[in-house]
C-alpha positions, -999 to +999 in steps of 0.1 A: -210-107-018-170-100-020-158-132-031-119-142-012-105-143-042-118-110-052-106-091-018-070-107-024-068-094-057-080-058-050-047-057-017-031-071-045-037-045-066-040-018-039-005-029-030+011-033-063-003+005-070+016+017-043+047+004-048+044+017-087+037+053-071+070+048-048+091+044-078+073+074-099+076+093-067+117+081-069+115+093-101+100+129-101+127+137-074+151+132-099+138+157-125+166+186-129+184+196-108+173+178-079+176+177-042+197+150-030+181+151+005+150+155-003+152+123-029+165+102+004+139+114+027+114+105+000+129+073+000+125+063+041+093+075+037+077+054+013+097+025+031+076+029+062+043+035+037+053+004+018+068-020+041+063-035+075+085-008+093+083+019+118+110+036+112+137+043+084+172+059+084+199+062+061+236+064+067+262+079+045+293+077+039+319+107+039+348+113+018+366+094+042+344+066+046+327+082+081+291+071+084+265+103+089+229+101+089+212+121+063+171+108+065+147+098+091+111+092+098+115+099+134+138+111+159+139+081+176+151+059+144+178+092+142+187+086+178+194+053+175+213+057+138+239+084+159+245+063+189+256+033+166+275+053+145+291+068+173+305+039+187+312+026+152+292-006+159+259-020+147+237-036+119+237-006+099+272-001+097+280-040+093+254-039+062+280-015+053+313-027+056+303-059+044+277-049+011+255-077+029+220-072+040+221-079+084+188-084+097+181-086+138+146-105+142+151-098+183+173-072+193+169-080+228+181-112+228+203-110+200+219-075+196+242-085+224+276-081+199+266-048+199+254-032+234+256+004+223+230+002+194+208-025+216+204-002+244+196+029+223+169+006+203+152-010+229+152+020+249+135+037+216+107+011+214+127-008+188+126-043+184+141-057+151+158-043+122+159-048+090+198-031+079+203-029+037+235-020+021+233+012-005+256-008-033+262-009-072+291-032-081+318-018-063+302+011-047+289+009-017+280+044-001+256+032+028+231+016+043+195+022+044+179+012+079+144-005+088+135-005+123+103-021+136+086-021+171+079-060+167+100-090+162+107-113+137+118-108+103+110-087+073+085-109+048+108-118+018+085-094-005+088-069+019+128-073+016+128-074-015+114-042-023+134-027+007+162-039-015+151-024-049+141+010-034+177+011-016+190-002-056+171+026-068+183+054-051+218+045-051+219+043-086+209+073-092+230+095-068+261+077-089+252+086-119+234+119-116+252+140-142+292+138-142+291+115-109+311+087-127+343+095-114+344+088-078+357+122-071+324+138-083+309+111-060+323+118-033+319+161-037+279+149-041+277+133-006+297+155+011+274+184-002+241+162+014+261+158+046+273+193+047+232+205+040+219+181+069+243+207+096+221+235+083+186+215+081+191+203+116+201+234+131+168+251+109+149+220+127+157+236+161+148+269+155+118+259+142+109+238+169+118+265+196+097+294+174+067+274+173+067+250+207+065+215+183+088+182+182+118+182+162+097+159+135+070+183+130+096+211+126+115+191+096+080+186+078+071+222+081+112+232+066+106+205+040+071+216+027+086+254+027+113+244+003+086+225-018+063+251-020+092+274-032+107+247-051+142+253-037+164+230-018+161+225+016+196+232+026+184+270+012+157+274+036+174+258+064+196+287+059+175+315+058+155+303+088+188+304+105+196+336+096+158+348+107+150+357+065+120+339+068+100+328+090+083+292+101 
């Protein structure tokens, strides 16, 4: 027989494996020249593999400091990451402006400072999240956004990887080649934003063409772009402009 201690070491071990593989799958989107977009999706994903979340978003900044969301797991989490930016108000965009992590363990009862996000969560099945600021030293480019359909808090491991996966992927879309200079920065993020207006608009077509859900539409654009190992911005466009079809 399975001894306790035996069972906790192998979801030990299970565990600790998969958070080694979310880093090594960090990494490999980094290999030449990579796709910005597609290194953030990768990272929401593996937040809601890894962690005790349902959903994950990230928010960017502009070149003048606007907030737009460029990944998420589901269209609710996306829903709920427009609304707040949109009336410029919420965790997210606190986590933000202040470079502090702001965590709600009951949006319900204590979202009420900001009405706009706590209506479009709860009416999304949300009910805590988990907000972490996208920082290195002075930087800070956005936030990177755990939602969860139970209450309570995140478990100090859990936010503590949060943290290091947010680290990670911050790091590296400042220094990905010349990026040093905040000008070069700033060109990088708006080029992500400016892709995400041709991936959503791709996501529609795609949904229409095939009678899916908007989140079914963005895996089958993504796994197109994979397979042809170009970025996804490059697809988007030619499904928009009918050169291929999905």
């Amino acid at each position: 027989m399975t001894s306790m201690t035996s069972m906790t070491s192998m979801t030990s071990m299970t565990r600790a494996a998969l958070v080694s593989g979310a880093f090594v799958e960090l990494a490999d989107a980094l290999v030449g020249e990579y796709d910005v977009l597609d290194l953030l999706h990768t990272l929401v994903d593996q937040c809601v593999v890894l962690l005790d979340a349902t959903a994950a978003g990230i928010l960017l900044a502009d070149h003048n400091g606007n907030l737009q969301v460029v990944a998420s797991t589901s269209e609710e989490s996306q829903i709920v990451e427009v609304l707040q930016r949109e009336a410029g108000a919420g965790p997210c965009i606190d986590a933000y402006r202040s470079g502090r992590v702001v965590t709600l363990s009951d949006i319900a009862t204590n979202g009420d400072l900001y009405p706009t996000f706590q209506a479009a969560a709860l009416s999304q099945g949300f009910q805590s999240v988990h907000a972490i600021p996208m920082r290195f030293r002075p930087h800070t480019i956005g936030a990177l956004n755990l939602f969860r359909t139970e209450k309570g808090v995140l478990s100090a491991e859990d936010a503590t990887i949060g943290q290091a996966l947010a680290d990670v992927a911050t790091i590296s879309l400042l220094h990905e080649r010349t990026a040093r200079e905040n000008a070069t920065v700033n060109e990088q993020l708006q080029r992500a934003l400016n892709s995400r207006v041709f991936i959503e608009q791709a996501k529609g077509v795609i949904a229409e063409r095939n009678g899916i859900n908007m989140d079914e539409a963005f895996q089958r654009l993504r796994e197109h772009a994979r397979s042809r190992q170009e970025p996804m911005h490059t697809s988007a466009a030619d499904v928009i402009s009918s050169r291929v079809m999905i």
